[in-house]
C-alpha positions in Angstrom: 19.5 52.1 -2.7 17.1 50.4 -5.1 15.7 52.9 -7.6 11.6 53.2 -8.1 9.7 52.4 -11.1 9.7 56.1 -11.8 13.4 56.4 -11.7 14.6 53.4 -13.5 12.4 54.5 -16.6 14.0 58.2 -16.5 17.4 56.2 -16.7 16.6 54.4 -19.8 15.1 56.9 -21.6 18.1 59.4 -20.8 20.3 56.8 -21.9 18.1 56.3 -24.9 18.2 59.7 -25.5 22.3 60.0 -25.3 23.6 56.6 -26.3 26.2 57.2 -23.4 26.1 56.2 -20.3 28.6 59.1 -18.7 25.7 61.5 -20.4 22.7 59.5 -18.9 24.3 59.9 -15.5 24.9 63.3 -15.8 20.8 63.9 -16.9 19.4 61.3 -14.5 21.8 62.0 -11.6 22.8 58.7 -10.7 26.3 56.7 -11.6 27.1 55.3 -14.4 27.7 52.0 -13.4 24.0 52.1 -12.6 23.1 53.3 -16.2 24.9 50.5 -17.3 23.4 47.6 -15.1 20.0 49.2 -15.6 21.0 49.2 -19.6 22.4 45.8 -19.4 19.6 44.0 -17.5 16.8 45.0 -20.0 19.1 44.5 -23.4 19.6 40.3 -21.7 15.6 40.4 -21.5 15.7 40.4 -17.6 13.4 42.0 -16.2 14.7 45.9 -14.5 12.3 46.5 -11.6 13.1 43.5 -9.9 15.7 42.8 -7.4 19.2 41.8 -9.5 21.0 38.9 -9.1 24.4 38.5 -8.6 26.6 36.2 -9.6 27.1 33.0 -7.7 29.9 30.3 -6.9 27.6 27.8 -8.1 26.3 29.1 -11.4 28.9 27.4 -13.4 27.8 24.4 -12.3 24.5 24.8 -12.4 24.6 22.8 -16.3 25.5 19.3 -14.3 23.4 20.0 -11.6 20.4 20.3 -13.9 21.5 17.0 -15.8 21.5 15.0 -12.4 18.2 16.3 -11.7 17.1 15.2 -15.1 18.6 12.2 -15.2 16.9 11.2 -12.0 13.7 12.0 -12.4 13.7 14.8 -9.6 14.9 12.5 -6.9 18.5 12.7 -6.4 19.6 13.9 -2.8 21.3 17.3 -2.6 24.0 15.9 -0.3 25.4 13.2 -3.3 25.2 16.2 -5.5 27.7 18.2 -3.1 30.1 15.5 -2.9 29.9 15.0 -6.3 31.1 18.8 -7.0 33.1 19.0 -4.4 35.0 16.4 -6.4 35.1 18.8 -9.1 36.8 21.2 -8.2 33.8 23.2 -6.1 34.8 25.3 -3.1 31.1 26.1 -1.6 29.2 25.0 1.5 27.0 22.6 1.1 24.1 25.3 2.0 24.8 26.7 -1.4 24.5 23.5 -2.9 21.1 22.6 -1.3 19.2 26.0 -2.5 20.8 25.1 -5.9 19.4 21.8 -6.4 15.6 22.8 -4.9 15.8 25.4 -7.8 16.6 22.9 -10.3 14.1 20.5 -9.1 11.6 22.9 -8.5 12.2 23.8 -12.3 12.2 19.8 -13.3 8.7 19.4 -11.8 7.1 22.6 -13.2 7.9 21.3 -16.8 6.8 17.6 -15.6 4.1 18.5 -13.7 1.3 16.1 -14.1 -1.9 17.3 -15.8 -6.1 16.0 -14.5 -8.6 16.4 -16.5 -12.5 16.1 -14.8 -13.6 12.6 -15.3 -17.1 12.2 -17.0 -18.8 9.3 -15.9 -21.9 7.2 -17.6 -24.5 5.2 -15.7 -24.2 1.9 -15.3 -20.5 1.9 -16.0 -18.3 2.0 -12.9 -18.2 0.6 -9.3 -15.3 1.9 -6.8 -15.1 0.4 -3.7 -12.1 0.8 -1.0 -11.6 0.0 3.0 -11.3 1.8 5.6 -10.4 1.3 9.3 -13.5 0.9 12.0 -14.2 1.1 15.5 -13.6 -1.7 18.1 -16.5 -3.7 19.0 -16.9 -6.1 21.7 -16.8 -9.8 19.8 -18.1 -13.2 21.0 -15.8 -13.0 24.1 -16.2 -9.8 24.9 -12.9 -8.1 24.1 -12.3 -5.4 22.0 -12.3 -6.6 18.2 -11.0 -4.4 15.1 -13.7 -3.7 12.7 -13.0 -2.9 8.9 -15.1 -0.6 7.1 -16.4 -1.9 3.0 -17.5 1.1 1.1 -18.6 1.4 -2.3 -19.6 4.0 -4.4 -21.4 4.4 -7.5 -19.4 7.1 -9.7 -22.9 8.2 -11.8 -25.3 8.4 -9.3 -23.1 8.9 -6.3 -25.0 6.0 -4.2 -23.0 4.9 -1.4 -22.6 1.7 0.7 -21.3 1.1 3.8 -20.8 -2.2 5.6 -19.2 -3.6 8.6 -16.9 -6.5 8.9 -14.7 -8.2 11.0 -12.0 -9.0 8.5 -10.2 -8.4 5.0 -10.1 -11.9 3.0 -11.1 -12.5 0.2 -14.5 -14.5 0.7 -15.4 -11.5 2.5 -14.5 -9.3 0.0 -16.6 -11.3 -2.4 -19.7 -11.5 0.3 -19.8 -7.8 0.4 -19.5 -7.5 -3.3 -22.6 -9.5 -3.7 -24.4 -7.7 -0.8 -23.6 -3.9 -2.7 -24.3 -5.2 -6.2 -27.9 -6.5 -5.0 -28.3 -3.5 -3.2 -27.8 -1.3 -5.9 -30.5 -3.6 -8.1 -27.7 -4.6 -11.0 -24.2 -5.0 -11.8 -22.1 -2.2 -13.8 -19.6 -2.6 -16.5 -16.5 -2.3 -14.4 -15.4 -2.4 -10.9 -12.4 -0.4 -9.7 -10.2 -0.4 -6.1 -6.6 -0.5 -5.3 -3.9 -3.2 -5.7 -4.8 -4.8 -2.4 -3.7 -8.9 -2.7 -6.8 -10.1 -2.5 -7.6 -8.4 -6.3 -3.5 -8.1 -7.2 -1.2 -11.2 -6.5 1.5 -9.2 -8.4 2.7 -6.5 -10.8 5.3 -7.7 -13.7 6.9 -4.6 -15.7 3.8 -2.5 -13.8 1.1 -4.7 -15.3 -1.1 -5.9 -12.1 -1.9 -9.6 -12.2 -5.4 -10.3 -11.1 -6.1 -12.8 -8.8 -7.5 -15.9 -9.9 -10.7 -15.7 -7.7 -11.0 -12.3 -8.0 -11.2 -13.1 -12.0 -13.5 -15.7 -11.2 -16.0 -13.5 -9.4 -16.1 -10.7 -11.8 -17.0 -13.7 -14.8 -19.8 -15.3 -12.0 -21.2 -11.5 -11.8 -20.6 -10.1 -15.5 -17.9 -7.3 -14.7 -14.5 -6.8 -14.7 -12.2 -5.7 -11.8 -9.6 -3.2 -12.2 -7.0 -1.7 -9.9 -5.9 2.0 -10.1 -2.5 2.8 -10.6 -0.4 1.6 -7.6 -0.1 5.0 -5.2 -2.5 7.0 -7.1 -5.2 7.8 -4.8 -6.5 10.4 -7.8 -7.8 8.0 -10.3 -10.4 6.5 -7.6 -10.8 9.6 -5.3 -14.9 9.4 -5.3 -14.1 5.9 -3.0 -11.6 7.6 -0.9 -14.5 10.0 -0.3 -17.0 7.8 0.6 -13.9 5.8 3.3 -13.4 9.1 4.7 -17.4 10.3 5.1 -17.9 7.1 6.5 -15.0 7.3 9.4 -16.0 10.2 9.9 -19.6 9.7 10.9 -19.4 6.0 11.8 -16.1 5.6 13.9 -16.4 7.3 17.1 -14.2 10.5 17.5 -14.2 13.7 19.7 -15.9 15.2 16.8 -19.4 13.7 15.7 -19.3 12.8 20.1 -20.6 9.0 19.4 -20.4 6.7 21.9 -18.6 3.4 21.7 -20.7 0.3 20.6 -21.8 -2.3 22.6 -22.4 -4.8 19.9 -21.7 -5.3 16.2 -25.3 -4.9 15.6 -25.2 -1.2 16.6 -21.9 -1.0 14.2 -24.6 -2.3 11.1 -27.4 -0.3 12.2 -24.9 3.1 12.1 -23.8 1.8 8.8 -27.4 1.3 7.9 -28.2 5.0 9.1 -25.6 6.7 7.3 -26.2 5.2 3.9 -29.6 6.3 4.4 -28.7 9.7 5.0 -25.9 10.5 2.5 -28.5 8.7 -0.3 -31.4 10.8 0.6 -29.5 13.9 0.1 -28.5 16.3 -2.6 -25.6 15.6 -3.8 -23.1 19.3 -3.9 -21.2 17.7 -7.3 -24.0 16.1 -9.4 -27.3 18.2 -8.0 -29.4 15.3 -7.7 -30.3 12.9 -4.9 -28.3 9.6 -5.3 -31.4 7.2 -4.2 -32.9 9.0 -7.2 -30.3 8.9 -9.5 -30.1 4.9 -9.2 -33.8 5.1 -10.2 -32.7 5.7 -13.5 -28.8 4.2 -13.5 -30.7 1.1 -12.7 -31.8 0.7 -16.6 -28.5 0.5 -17.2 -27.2 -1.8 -15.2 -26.3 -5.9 -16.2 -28.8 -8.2 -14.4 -27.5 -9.9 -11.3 -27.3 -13.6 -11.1 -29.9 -15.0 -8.9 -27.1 -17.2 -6.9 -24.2 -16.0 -5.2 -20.6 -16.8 -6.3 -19.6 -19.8 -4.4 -16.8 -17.5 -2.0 -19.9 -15.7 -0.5 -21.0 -18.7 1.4 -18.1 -18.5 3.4 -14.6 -18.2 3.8 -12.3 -20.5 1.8 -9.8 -22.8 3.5 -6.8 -25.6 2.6 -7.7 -29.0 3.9 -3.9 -29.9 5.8 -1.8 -33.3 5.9 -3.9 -34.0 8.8 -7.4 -33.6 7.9 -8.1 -30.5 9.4 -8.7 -26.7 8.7 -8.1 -24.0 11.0 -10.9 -21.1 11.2 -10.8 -18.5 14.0 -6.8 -20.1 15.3 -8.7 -23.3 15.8 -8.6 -26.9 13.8 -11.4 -28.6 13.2 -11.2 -32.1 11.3 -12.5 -33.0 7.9 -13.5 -36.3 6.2 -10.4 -38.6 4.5 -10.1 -37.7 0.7 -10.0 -33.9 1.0 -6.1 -32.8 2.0 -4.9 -30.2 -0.3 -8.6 -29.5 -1.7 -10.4 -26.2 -0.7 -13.9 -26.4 1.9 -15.9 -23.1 2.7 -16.2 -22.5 6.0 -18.8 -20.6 7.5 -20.5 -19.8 10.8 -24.1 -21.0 11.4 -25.2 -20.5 15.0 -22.7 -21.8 17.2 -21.8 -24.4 15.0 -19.1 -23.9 11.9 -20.3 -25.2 8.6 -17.8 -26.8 6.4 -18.6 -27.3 2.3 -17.1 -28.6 -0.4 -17.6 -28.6 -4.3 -17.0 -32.5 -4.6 -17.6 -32.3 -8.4 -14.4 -29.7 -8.9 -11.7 -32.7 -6.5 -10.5 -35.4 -8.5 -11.5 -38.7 -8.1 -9.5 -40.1 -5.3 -9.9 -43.8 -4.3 -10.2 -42.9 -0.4 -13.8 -40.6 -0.7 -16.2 -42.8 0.3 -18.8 -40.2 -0.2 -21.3 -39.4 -3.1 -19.7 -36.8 -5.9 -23.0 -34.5 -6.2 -21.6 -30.5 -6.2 -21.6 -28.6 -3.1 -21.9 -30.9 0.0 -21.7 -30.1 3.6 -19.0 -32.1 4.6 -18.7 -32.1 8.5 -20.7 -29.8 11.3 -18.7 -28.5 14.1 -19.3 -26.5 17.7 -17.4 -23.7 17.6 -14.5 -24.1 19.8 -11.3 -21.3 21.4 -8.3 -21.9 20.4 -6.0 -24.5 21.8 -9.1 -27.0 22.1 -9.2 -28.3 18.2 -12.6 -30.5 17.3 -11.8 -33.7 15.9 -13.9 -36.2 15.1 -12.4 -39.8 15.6 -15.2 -41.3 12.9 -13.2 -38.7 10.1 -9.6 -41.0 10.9 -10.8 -44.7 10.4 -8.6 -47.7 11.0 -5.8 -44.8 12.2 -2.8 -46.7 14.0 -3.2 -43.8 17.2 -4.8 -44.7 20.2 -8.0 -42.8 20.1 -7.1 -42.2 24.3 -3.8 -40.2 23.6 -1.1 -42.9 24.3 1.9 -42.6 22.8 2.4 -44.3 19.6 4.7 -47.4 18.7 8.1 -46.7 16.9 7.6 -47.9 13.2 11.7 -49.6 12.6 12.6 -48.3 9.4 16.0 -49.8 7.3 18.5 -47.6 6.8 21.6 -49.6 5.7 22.1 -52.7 4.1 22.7 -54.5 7.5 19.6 -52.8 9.6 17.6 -54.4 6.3 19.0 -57.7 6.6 17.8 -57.6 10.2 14.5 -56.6 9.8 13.7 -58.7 6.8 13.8 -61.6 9.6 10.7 -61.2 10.3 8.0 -59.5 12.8 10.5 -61.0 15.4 12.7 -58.7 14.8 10.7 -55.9 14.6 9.6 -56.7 18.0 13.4 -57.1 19.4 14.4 -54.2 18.2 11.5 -51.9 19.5 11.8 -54.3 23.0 15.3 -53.9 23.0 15.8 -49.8 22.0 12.9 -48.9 24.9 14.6 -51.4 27.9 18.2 -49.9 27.0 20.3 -52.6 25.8 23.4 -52.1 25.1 25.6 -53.0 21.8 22.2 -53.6 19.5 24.1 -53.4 16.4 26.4 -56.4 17.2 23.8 -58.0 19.0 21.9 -58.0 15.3 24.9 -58.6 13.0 25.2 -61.9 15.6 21.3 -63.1 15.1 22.2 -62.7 11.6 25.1 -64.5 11.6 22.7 -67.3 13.6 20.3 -67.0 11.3 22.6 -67.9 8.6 23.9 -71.4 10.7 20.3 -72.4 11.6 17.6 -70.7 9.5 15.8 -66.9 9.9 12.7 -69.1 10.7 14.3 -70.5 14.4 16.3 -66.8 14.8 12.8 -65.0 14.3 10.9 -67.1 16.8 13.6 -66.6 19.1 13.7 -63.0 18.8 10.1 -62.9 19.3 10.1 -64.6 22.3 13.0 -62.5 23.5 11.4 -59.6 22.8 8.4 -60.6 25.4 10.3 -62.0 28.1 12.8 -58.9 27.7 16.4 -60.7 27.5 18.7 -59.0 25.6 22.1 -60.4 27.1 24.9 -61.7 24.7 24.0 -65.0 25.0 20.5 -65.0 25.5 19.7 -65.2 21.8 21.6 -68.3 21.6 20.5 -70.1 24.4 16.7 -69.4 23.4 17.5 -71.1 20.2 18.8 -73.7 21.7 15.8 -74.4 23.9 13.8 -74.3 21.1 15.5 -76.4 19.3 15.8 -79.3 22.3 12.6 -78.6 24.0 9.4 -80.6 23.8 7.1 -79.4 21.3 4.4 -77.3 22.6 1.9 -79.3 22.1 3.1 -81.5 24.6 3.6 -78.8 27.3 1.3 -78.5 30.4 0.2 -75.0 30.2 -0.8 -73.7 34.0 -4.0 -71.9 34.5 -5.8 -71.1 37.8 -7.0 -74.9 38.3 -3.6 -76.1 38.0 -1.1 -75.4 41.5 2.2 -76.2 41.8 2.1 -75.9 45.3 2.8 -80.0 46.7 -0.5 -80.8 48.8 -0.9 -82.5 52.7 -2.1 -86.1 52.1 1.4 -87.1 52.5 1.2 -86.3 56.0 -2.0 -88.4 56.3 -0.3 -92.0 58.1 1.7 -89.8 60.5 0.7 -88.9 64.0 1.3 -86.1 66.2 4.5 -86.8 69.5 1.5 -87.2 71.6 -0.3 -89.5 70.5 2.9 -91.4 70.2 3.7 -91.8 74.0 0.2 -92.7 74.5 
C-alpha cells in the first residue's frame, strides 16, 4: 500500500534519527525493506512521494535507443528500432519497445523544441499575401467554375485585400499585385508568401530560386519578394489569417448561411464587402482601425509606378512551331516571325487580344512588321475549344490547301540510289509520287532501271519520260522504255495536230453523196 506524505516523512526522520533501518522499522512500524527504498529513492535524488519505478527489460538499452533517436533527428520508426534490438540480444515485445522510443523522443523534442519570439513590425516594411480556395461560380458557359481567392495583408496596419480570380498563373499573380499595391496608395519594402512556382522555380541546398518574372516585377515595382521557409506556416501566419477570414465569410458554408453566386460579379462585390468591413474595424491585436492605420503607413511607403508591369496586361504565352497560342484549350494563330517569342494574351470583350514587345525579339528576316515596343499583334473572337481561329492571311505563300485537302508527299533521299533517282529531275519526283499513290509494284528496280537508261541515253530523255509517265499513269516494266523510244522516233511536237473541240475525228457523210437509195434504183 502506498504510504502518505505524512508517513513517508516519519520514515526518514526515524531512520535519520537511528542510522538503521531494522530500528526505523521498529519506530515507524513499517518493514524494512520499505525504510530502505524510501532511504534509497531520496539519497539517488528521485523524488519519494511519487509512484516508484521499477526496473525494466528495456532500461539497458535505453543508451542505443536514445542514440537512434538522436541520430535521426526524432524520426526513426519504433518498429526498425525493435528489429534492431531484437538483433541484440533483446527478449521484449515490441509494445515495450514502442513506449520506450515515445519517451526518448518525447525527451529529444523537449530539448529541441523550437523557440518564437513576437514579431515587431514597422510601417511601410512588409506585404504578405497567400491563396486560398473559392466558391464555384457559374463562368461564360454556365457551368460551375473554381474560383481562387488573392489575399494580402499589410503586417503594420493590418489592411487587408481580397480579390477573386479564376486562376493561379503568374500574370495573374502580377495583376493582382498591382491592383493591392495601388489600393494600399504605395509599395513597401518587402513582399513575402510561400514557395508556390510562380515566385520559386527551385530550392538548391534550401536556398529558394526566385523566378525570373517574379524578379522582374518586384524591380518594375521597387520591392523584393521573399518566400518563407518551405512548410512553415509560422513565419507568415498574419496571411494565413486573412485566407482563413476570408473563406470563412466569402465561400459559402452551413455557417455564415450564404447563398451560392450567380455571377462572378457577386463573388467581387462580396470580396469588395468584406474588405470594407474587416478595414473599418478595430483591430483585437494592434487597437487601431486598419483603414486608419494606412493613413499614416502610407508616408512610408515607395511611390508606385504610374504603369503597370508588362504581365498585368494579360497572361503570357509561347508562340508554337505553328504560329499559334493556346488560351482557354483553344489555338488561335499569330503573325510569321513570332514562334518561340512570348505575346500577352488578354480578354477584351468577346474578342482575345494578343501583344507583343517587338523591341525585346530579335531581328528575324521573316517580320514584315514595324519594330515599335508593345504592338497588338492579331484580334481574335473568342472561340470553345476544338474550333481553333486561324487566320489564313498569318500563313502566306503556305504549300496547304487553304480548303483542307490533303497535302502532296514531299520525296525525300535517303540512300545513295533514291538520290541518284531523284536528282533526275522534277520527272521523277512526279513518278515516284504517281507511282507510290497508284500501287506499283517493284519501284526500287523500276528506278535503278531508269537510271541505268538514263546512263545509255541521257537523264534529260529519262526525265521527260518519267514525266510523262507519271501523267498518263504507266508504270509497267517496259513502259519506261517504250516512252523513250517514242520520244525519241516521234515527230516533234511542233508538228503534231493537237485536237480541240473544232477538230473531230469522227469520218463525215459526203462520201455517200453520188449514191442512191434501192429504190430509186429499179425506178
Amino acid at each position: 500500500m502506498k504510504k502518505c506524505d505524512r508517513e513517508i516523512m516519519e520514515i526518514l526522520e526515524a531512520y535519520d534519527a537511528t542510522g538503521s533501518a531494522h530500528s526505523a522499522a521498529q519506530l515507524a512500524g513499517v518493514d524494512p525493506k520499505t525504510v530502505r527504498r524510501y532511504a534509497a529513492a531520496r539519497d539517488q535524488g528521485r523524488p519519494v512521494t511519487g509512484a516508484s519505478r521499477r526496473p525494466r527489460i528495456i532500461d539497458q538499452h535505453l543508451p542505443k535507443i536514445e542514440e537512434w533517436v538522436e541520430r535521426s533527428a526524432g524520426k526513426v520508426r519504433a518498429d526498425v528500432i525493435h528489429e534492431r534490438l531484437v538483433a541484440m540480444g533483446f527478449t521484449g515485445t515490441e509494445r515495450t519497445t514502442r513506449r520506450a522510443v515515445a519517451e526518448a523522443k518525447a525527451a529529444w523534442r523537449a530539448g529541441n523544441r523550437r523557440t518564437y519570439r513576437p514579431w515587431i513590425t514597422e510601417p511601410g516594411l512588409w506585404l504578405q499575401f497567400d491563396w486560398g480556395e473559392g466558391p464555384k461560380v457559374p463562368g461564360a458557359d454556365g457551368t460551375l467554375r473554381r474560383t481562387l481567392l488573392f489575399c494580402a495583408w499589410l503586417a503594420w496596419s493590418r489592411f487587408r485585400v481580397v480579390i477573386p480570380v479564376w486562376d493561379q498563373t503568374l500574370p495573374t499573380l502580377i495583376a493582382c499585385l498591382d491592383a493591392t499595391l495601388r489600393r494600399i496608395g504605395g509599395v513597401p519594402a518587402y513582399v513575402l508568401t510561400d514557395n508556390a512556382r510562380t515566385v520559386s522555380i527551385d530550392h538548391v541546398a534550401g536556398v529558394a530560386v526566385r523566378h525570373p518574372q517574379i524578379v522582374a516585377a518586384g524591380r518594375h515595382y521597387g520591392t523584393q519578394v521573399h518566400t518563407c521557409v518551405p512548410f512553415d506556416p509560422e513565419s507568415k501566419g498574419g496571411t494565413e489569417s486573412t485566407v482563413r477570414l476570408a473563406k470563412a465569410d466569402v465561400v459559402p458554408t452551413e455557417a455564415n448561411l450564404r447563398a451560392q453566386y450567380a455571377s462572378f460579379a457577386e463573388l467581387e462585390a462580396a470580396c469588395e464587402e468584406f474588405c470594407a468591413k474587416v478595414n473599418g474595424r478595430v483591430h483585437r491585436e494592434s487597437a487601431r482601425i486598419p483603414a486608419e492605420a494606412l493613413m499614416d503607413e502610407r508616408r512610408r511607403l515607395h511611390v508606385l509606378p504610374a504603369a503597370p508591369h508588362t504581365l498585368a496586361l494579360g497572361q503570357t504565352r509561347t508562340v508554337n512551331t505553328d504560329q499559334t497560342v493556346r488560351y482557354g484549350s483553344v489555338r488561335y494563330s499569330t503573325p510569321p516571325g513570332l514562334v518561340g517569342a512570348e505575346v500577352w494574351a488578354r480578354v477584351a470583350g468577346t474578342e482575345l487580344v494578343l501583344v507583343a514587345d517587338l523591341d525585346a525579339l530579335p531581328r528575324r528576316p521573316d517580320w514584315t512588321g514595324e519594330r515599335c515596343g508593345l504592338v497588338e499583334v492579331a484580334r481574335h473572337r473568342l472561340s470553345t475549344p476544338g474550333t481553333p481561329r486561324i487566320d489564313l492571311a498569318h500563313y502566306p505563300d503556305h504549300p496547304q490547301d487553304p480548303t483542307g485537302a490533303p497535302r502532296p508527299p514531299q520525296p525525300r533521299a535517303r540512300s545513295a540510289a533514291e538520290r541518284d533517282f531523284l536528282d533526275l529531275g522534277q520527272g521523277a519526283h512526279d513518278w515516284l509520287i504517281a507511282a507510290s499513290a497508284a500501287g506499283a509494284t517493284r519501284i526500287r528496280a523500276k528506278m535503278a532501271a531508269a537510271l541505268e537508261l538514263a546512263a545509255l541515253v541521257g537523264s534529260v530523255a529519262v526525265e521527260t519520260a518519267l514525266a510523262a509517265a507519271a501523267q498518263a499513269g504507266r508504270f509497267g516494266e517496259e513502259d519506261l522504255t517504250a516512252i523513250v523510244a517514242h520520244q525519241a522516233t516521234a515527230a516533234p511536237t511542233g508538228d503534231l495536230v493537237v485536237v480541240d473541240e473544232t477538230h473531230s475525228a469522227q469520218p463525215g457523210t459526203a462520201a455517200w453523196a453520188n449514191f442512191t437509195t434501192s429504190k430509186e434504183m429499179t425506178r
